[in-house]
N, C-alpha and C positions, 0 to 999 in steps of 0.2 A: 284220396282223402285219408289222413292219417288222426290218429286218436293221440295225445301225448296227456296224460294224467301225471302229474308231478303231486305227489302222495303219500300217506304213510305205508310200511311196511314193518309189519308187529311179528313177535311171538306170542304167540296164543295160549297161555293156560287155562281148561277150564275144567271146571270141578260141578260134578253131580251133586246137588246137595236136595232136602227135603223143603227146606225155605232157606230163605236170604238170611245171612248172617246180621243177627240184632247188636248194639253196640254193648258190647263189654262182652260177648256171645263168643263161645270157642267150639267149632260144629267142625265136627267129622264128615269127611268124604269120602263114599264108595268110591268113586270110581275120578283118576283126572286125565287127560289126553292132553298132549304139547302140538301144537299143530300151526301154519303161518294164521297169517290174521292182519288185521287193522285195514283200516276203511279203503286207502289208496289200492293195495293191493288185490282185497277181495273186489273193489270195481274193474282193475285193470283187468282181471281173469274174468268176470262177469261179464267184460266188456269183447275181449276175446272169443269168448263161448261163446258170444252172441254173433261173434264172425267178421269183427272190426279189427285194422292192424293199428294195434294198441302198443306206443312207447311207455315205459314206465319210470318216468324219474324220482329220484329219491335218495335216499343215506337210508346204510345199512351197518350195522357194526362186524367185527367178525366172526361173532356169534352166530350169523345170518345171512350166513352164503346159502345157506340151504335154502333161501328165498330166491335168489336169482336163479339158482337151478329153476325151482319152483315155474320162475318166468317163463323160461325158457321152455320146458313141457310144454308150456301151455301156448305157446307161439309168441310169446308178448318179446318186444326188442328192450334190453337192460342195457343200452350205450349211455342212457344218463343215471342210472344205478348204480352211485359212489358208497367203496367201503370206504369208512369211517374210523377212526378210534374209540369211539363212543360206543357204549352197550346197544344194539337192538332194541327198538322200543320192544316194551311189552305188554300184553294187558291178563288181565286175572280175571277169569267170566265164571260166576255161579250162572248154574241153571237148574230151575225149578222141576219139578215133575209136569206140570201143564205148559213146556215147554219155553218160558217168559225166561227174559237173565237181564244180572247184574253186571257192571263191568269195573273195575279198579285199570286203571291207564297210566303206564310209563313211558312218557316222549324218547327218552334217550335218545340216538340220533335222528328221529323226524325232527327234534327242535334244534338239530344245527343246520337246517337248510337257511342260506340267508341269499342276499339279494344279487353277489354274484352268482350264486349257484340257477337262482332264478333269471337271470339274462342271460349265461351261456345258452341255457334251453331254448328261452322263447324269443333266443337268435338263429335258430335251427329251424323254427314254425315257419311253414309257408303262410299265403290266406283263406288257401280252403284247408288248413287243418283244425280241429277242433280241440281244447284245453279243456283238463277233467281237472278241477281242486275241490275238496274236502281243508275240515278246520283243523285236522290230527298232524298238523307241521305247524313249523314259526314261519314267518314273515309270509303269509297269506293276502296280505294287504298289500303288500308291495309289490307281488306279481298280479294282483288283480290289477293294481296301476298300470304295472308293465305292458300285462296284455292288451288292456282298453285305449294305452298307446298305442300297438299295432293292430289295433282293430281285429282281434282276435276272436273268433265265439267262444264264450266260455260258459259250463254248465259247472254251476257250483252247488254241492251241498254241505252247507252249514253246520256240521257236526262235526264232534259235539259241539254245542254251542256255547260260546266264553264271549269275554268281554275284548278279547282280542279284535276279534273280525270288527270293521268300520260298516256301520250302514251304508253310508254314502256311496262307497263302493259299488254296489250293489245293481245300481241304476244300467251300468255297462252289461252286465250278464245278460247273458242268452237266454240260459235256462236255469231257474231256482229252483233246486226239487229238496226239499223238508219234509220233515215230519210236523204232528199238532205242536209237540214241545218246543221247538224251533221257530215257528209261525208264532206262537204266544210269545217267545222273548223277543221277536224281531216288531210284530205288530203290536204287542199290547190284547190283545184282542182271545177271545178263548174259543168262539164260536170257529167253524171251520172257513163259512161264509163269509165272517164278519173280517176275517184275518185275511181271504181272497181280495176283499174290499179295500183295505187295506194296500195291501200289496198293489191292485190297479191304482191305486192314484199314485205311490211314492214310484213304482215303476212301470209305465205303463208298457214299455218295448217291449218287455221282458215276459218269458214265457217261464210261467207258473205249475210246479205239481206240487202239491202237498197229500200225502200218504196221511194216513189216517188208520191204520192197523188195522182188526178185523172187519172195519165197516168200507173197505176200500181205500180209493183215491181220487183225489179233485184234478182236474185238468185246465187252466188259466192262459187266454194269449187276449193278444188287445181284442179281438173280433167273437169270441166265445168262452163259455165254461160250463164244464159239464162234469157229473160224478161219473163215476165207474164202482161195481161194486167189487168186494171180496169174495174169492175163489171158494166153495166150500169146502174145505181141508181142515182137518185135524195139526195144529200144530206139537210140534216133537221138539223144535228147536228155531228159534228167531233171531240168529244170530246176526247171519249175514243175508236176511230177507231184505233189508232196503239198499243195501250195496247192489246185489242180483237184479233188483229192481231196476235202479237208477242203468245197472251196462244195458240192461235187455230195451231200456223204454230208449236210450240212445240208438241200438244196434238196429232196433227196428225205425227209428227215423231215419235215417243212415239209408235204410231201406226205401223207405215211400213217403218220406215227408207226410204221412197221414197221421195227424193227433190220435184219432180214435184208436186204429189200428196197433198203434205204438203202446197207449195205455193197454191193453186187450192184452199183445202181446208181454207187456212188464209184469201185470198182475197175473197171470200164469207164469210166467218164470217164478215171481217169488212165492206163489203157492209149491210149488216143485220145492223152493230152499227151506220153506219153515216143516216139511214133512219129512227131511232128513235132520240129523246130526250133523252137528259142525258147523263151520265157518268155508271154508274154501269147497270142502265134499259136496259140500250141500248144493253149489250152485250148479246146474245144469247147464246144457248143450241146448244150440239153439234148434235143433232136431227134436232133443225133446219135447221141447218148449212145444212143436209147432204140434206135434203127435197128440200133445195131453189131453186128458178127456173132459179135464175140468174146465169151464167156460165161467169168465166175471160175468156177475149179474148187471143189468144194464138200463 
């Protein structure tokens, strides 16, 4: 079983600040770091760590070779990892002192992925492979078609979320892993519960996580649902805490087809990411993972 995440792949600027910049506000930065980033990629490496053989497709400009290297470290296969003439996405992250950030977001070439690029790939997918998409590319909707034509599993998170992504779509996936903010514009709904509710009628096949920041994570399939709580940690940085999450909670199904296990396992990964700095640094190995001394509460 192979992992193929078709995804973004960013340049990362992020800048220390005291607070988020206010409009019309011109605020000084001690300290900034350039480093990879965007959703696709920090899953594919999360997804790695966690000890999955992870393809990574995508556009990358030539700015952003130093991403495929990047892949490549980390064991991840770059055969569908096209340079581009288009700049690198990139994104701009303020981060607070209590570790919380802001993000400014440049597509550049994750928005020229289109629908031939999306069927060379998921003409390559066996049907025990598993499809990773996030919202940080174009034509997301079209390879959700694609896939749910070849009966594909597909774990998608919604981020960020726009008015791109088609609900309807939706009903085919495997697994929906979100955040509150994402669950409120897709259900309508604010409560965590009431947005799970939600979710079981318009999909019922489909297996549900929705993350919920310091107070944990919900776990949803037709036959149960149950919270998990958060790790006790100090966070430093929450950049790439729900990408870390999302590799680990697959890497460990991957593993033992056990819900609980998988959530236990994700929320200790992304305790490990929000207690470093960075985006890619931050996410850990699945040795650490397994070592740590922190336990979700349950």
């Amino acid at each position: 079983m192979r992992i193929v995440n078709i995804g973004s792949a960013n340049i990362d600027y992020t800048y220390a600040v005291d607070h988020f910049v206010r409009p019309g506000e011109t605020l000084a930065s001690g300290q900034v770091e350039r480093a990879a980033g965007g959703k696709g990629l920090n899953q594919s490496i999360s997804l790695a760590r966690a000890g999955c053989s992870v393809w990574h497709g995508g556009r990358i400009g030539r700015d952003g070779e130093f991403l495929r290297a990047l892949c490549r470290e980390n064991g991840i296969h770059t055969e569908y990892l096209e340079t581009v003439d288009t700049p690198t996405g990139h994104a701009i992250i303020q981060v607070v002192p209590e570790g919380e950030n802001a993000i400014l977001l440049y597509g550049g070439a994750n928005r020229a992925i289109d629908r031939d690029f999306g069927e060379r790939i998921l003409a390559a997918c066996g049907p025990e492979d598993i499809l990773v998409l996030q919202n940080e590319i174009s034509c997301v909707n079209e390879i959700l078609e694609m896939a749910a034509r070849r009966r594909l599993a597909v774990a998608l998170n919604p981020a960020p979320m726009d008015d791109q992504l088609d609900p309807e779509r939706l009903a085919a996936v495997r697994w929906l892993i979100l955040n509150e903010t994402e669950a409120e514009a897709l259900s309508g709904e604010t409560a965590a519960e009431a947005q799970l509710d939600v979710f079981r009628k318009r999909f019922p096949d489909t297996v549900v996580i929705l993350t919920v920041g310091c107070e944990g994570a919900w776990y949803q399939d037709a036959g149960q649902r149950f919270p998990i709580g958060a790790c006790p940690v100090t966070a430093v940085d929450t950049t790439a805490a729900g990408d870390t999450f999302i590799g680990f909670f697959l890497g460990a199904w991957i593993r033992s087809g056990d819900a609980r296990q998988s959530m236990r396992m994700a929320t200790k990964a992304a305790a490990l990411a929000v207690s470093r700095p960075g985006a890619v640094p931050s996410i850990p190995y699945w040795e650490e993972v397994q070592s740590s001394p922190w336990e979700p509460a349950e």
